[in-house]
C-alpha positions in Angstrom: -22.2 -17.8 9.4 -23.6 -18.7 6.1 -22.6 -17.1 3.3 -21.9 -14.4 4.8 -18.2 -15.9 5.6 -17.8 -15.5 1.9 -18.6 -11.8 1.6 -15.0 -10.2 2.3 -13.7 -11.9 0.0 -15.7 -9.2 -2.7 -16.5 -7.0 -0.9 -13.0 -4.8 -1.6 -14.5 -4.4 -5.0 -16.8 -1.4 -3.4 -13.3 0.3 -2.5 -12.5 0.7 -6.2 -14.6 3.5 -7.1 -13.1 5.6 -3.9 -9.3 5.1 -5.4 -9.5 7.2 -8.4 -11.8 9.8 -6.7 -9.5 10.2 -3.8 -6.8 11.2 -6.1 -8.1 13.6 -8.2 -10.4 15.4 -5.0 -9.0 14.7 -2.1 -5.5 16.2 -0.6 -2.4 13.7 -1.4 -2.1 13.2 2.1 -5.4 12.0 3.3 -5.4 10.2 -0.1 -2.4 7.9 1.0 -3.8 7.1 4.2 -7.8 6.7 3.7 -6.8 4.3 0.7 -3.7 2.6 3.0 -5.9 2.0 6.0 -9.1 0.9 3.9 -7.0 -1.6 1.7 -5.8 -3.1 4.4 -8.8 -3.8 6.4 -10.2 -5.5 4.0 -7.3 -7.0 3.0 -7.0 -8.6 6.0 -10.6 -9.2 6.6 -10.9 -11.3 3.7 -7.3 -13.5 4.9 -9.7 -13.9 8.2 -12.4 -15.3 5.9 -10.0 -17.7 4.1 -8.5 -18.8 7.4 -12.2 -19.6 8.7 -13.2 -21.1 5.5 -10.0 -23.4 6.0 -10.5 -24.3 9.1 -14.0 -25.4 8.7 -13.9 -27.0 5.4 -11.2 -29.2 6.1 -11.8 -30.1 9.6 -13.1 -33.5 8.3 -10.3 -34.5 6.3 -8.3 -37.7 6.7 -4.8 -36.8 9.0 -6.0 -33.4 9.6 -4.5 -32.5 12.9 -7.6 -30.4 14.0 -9.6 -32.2 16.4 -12.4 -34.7 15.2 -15.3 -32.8 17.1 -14.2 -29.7 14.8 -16.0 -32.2 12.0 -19.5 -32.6 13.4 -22.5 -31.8 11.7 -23.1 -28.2 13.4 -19.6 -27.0 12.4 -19.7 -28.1 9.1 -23.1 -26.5 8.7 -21.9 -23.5 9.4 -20.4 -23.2 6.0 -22.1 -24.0 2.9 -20.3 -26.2 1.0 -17.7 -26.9 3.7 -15.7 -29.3 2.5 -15.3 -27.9 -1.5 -14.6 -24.1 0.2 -12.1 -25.5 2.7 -10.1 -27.1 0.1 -10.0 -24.1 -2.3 -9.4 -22.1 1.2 -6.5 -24.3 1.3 -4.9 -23.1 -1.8 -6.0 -19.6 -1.9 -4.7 -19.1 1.8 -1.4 -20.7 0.8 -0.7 -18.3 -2.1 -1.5 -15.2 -0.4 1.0 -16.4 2.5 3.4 -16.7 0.3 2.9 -13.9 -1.6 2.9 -11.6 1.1 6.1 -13.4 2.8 7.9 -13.1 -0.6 6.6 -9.3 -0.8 8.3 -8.6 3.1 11.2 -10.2 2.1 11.5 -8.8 -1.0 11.2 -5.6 0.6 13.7 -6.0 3.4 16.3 -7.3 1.3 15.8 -4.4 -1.6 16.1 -1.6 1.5 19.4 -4.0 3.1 20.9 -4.3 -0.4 20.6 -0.7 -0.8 22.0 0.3 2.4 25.1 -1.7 1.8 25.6 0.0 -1.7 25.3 3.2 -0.2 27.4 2.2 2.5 30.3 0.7 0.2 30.0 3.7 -2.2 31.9 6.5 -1.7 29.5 9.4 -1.5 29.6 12.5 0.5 26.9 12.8 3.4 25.4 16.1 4.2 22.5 17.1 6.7 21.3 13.7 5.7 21.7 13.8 1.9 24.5 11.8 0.2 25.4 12.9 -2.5 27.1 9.5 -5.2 29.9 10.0 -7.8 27.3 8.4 -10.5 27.0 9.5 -14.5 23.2 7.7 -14.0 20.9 10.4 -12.9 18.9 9.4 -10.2 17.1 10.4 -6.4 15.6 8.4 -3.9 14.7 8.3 0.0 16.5 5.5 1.8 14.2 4.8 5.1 16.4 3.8 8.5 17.7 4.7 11.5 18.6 7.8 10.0 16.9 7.4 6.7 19.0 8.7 3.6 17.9 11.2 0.9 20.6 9.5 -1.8 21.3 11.9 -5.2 23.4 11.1 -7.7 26.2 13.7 -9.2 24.8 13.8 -12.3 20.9 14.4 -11.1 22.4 17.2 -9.2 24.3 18.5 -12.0 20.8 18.5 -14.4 19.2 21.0 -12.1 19.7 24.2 -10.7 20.1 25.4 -7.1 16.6 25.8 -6.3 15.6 22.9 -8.1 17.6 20.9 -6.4 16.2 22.2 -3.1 12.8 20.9 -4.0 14.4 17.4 -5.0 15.6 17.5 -1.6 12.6 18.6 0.3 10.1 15.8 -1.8 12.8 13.0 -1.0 13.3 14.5 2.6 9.2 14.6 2.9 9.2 10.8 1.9 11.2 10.2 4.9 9.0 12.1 7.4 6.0 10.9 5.8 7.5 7.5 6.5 6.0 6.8 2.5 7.7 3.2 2.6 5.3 1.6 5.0 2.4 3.1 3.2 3.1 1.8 -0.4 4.7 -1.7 1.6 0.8 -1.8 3.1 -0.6 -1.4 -0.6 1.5 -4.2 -2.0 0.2 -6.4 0.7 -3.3 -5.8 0.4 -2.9 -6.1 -3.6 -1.7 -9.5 -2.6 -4.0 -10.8 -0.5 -6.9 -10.0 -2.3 -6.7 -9.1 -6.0 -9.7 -7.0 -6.1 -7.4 -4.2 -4.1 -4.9 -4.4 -7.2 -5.5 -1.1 -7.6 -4.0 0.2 -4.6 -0.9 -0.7 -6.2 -0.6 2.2 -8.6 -2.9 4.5 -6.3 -1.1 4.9 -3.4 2.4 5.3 -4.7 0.7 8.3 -7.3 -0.6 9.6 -3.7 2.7 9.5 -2.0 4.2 11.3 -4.7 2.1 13.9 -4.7 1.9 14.0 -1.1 5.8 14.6 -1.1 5.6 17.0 -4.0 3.0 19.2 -2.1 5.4 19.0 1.2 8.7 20.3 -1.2 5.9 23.2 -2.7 6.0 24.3 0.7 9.5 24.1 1.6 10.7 25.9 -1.0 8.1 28.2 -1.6 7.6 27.8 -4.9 4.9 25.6 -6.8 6.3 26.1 -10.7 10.0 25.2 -8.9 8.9 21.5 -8.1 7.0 21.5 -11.2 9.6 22.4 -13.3 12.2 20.0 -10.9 10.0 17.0 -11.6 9.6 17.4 -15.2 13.4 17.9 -15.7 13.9 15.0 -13.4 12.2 12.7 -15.3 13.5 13.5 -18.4 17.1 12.8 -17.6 16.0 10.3 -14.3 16.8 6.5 -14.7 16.2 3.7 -11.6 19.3 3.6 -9.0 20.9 -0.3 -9.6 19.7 -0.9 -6.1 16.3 0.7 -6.0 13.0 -0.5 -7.5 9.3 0.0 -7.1 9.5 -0.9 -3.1 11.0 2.5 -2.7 10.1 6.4 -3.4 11.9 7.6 -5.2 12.1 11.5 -7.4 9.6 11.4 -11.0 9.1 7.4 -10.6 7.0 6.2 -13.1 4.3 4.9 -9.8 3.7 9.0 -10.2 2.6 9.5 -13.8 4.9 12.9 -14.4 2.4 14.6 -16.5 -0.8 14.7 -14.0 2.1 15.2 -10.8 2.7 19.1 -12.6 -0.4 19.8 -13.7 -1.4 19.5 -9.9 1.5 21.5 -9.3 0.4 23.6 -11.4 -3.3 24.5 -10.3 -3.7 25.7 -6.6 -3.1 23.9 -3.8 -5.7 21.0 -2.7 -7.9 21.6 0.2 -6.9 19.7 3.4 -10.9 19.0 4.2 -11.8 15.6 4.2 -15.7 16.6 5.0 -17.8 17.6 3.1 -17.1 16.6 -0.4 -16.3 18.1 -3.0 -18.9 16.9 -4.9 -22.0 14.1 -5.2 -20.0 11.5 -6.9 -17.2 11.6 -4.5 -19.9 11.4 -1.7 -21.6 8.6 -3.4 -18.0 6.9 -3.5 -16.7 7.4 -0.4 -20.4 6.2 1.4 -19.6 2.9 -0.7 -16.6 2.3 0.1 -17.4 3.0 3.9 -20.4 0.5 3.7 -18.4 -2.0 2.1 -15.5 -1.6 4.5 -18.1 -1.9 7.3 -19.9 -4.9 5.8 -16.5 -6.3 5.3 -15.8 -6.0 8.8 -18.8 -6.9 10.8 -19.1 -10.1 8.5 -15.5 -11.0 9.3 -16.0 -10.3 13.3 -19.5 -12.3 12.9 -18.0 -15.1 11.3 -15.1 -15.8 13.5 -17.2 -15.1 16.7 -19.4 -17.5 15.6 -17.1 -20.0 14.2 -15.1 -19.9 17.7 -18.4 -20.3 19.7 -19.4 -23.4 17.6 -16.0 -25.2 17.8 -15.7 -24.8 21.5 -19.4 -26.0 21.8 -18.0 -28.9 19.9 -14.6 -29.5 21.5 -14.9 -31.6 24.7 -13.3 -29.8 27.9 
């Protein structure tokens, strides 16, 4: 293995450059996924390297219940500086555990908590929307079996009929879009490697627009949702139960301003090939070569690791 055990742990850095581009060039949609589904490959290529690293480095430790032949010379050899890297493995592997344990639960109990205030309030539920006696103004999309678009009486009362209609149909395209497991996926990779930090901000900007782009289409009408997400966000506060886990109408993870200029300007081509233009090429062949590298170091690492330690292990 080498070093080359160590490379996913940097190698999302080459998935940066592909973030910003695929927000400004690509369409919303294929944004949200390309960046989802990258992040979290190497997201969990580089908890693979830590878990090898761990396993190797510490092997040799006093009370460690691996077994002793998982110390000899040819599997510690296998990682330079075995027994320092296993130790910081150790820690690093522990924090992202827990920090992506503390993100699912943090994400389950925000989406129960907000069913049960939804639940206990007394709103009026049509075609899926329920509409809450509330003087905060507010929208969000409640995911479950069936998913809620929740609106508050006094965001309704701030916009018109039509503009309504498009807060509807970009809450309603949150649901379809299932948007929640995308922007859950970004929080986890951002937390178990911080080079995808990124991703954090990214793909909930892409969601956004991706749902904004579904309501232009519902309704017909670009300026509408343009117009509906500016006023939105000037009268919008956070729901008491909802918080960055969720989608929710003008929320600050989708910067107002550039969500209605791109409302404003035509529609974004669907095309994913060929790019739009020789930076974005250059960007997306990086991050593909690092995802790649990322991958086939992870897979070559643990193939070899397992090979070694059965080699070693006594039948």
């Amino acid at each position: 293995m080498g070093v080359f055990v160590c490379l996913p742990l940097v190698l999302p850095l080459t998935a940066l450059p592909i973030a910003r581009l695929a927000e400004q060039h690509l369409h919303p949609r294929s944004a949200t996924r390309l960046l989802a589904v990258v992040g979290a490959l190497l997201a969990l290529c580089s908890t693979l390297c830590l878990g090898l690293l761990m396993v190797v480095g510490t092997a040799q430790l006093p009370g460690n219940p691996l077994p002793d032949s998982w110390s000899d010379p040819e599997v510690r050899d296998a990682v330079p500086y075995e027994e320092k890297a296993g130790i910081v493995a150790i820690g690093a592997l522990a924090v992202v555990l827990v920090a992506c344990g503390w993100t699912v639960l943090r994400h389950v109990r925000l989406r129960v908590r907000a069913g049960r205030a939804l639940a206990a309030a007394p709103s009026v539920v049509s075609d899926g929307v329920a509409l809450l006696p509330d003087p905060e103004p507010y929208a969000y999309a409640l995911p479950g079996s069936p998913g809620r678009v929740v609106v508050s009486t006094a965001m309704a009362e701030c916009l018109d009929a039509h503009e309504r209609r498009a807060l509807i149909a970009h809450e309603r395209a949150h649901l379809a879009g299932r948007h929640h497991r995308y922007l859950l996926a970004a929080q986890l990779a951002a937390r178990a490697n911080p080079f995808l930090l990124p991703l954090r901000t990214a793909v909930p900007f892409s969601t956004e627009r991706w749902a904004d782009e579904e309501a232009a289409c519902a309704v017909g009408d670009r300026r509408v949702v343009a117009v509906a997400v500016g006023k939105a966000a000037l009268y919008s506060h956070r729901a008491p139960d909802v918080s960055a886990g969720l989608a929710a109408f003008a929320a600050p993870a989708g910067p107002v301003p550039r969500r209605v200029a791109a409302l404003l300007a035509p529609v974004p081509p669907v095309r994913l090939w060929p790019p739009s233009s020789a930076h974005v090429a250059l960007a997306a062949l990086v991050a593909t070569v690092g995802t790649a590298a990322s991958a086939l170091s992870s897979l070559n690492a643990a193939v070899t690791l397992v090979g070694i330690l059965r080699a070693a292990t006594p039948l």
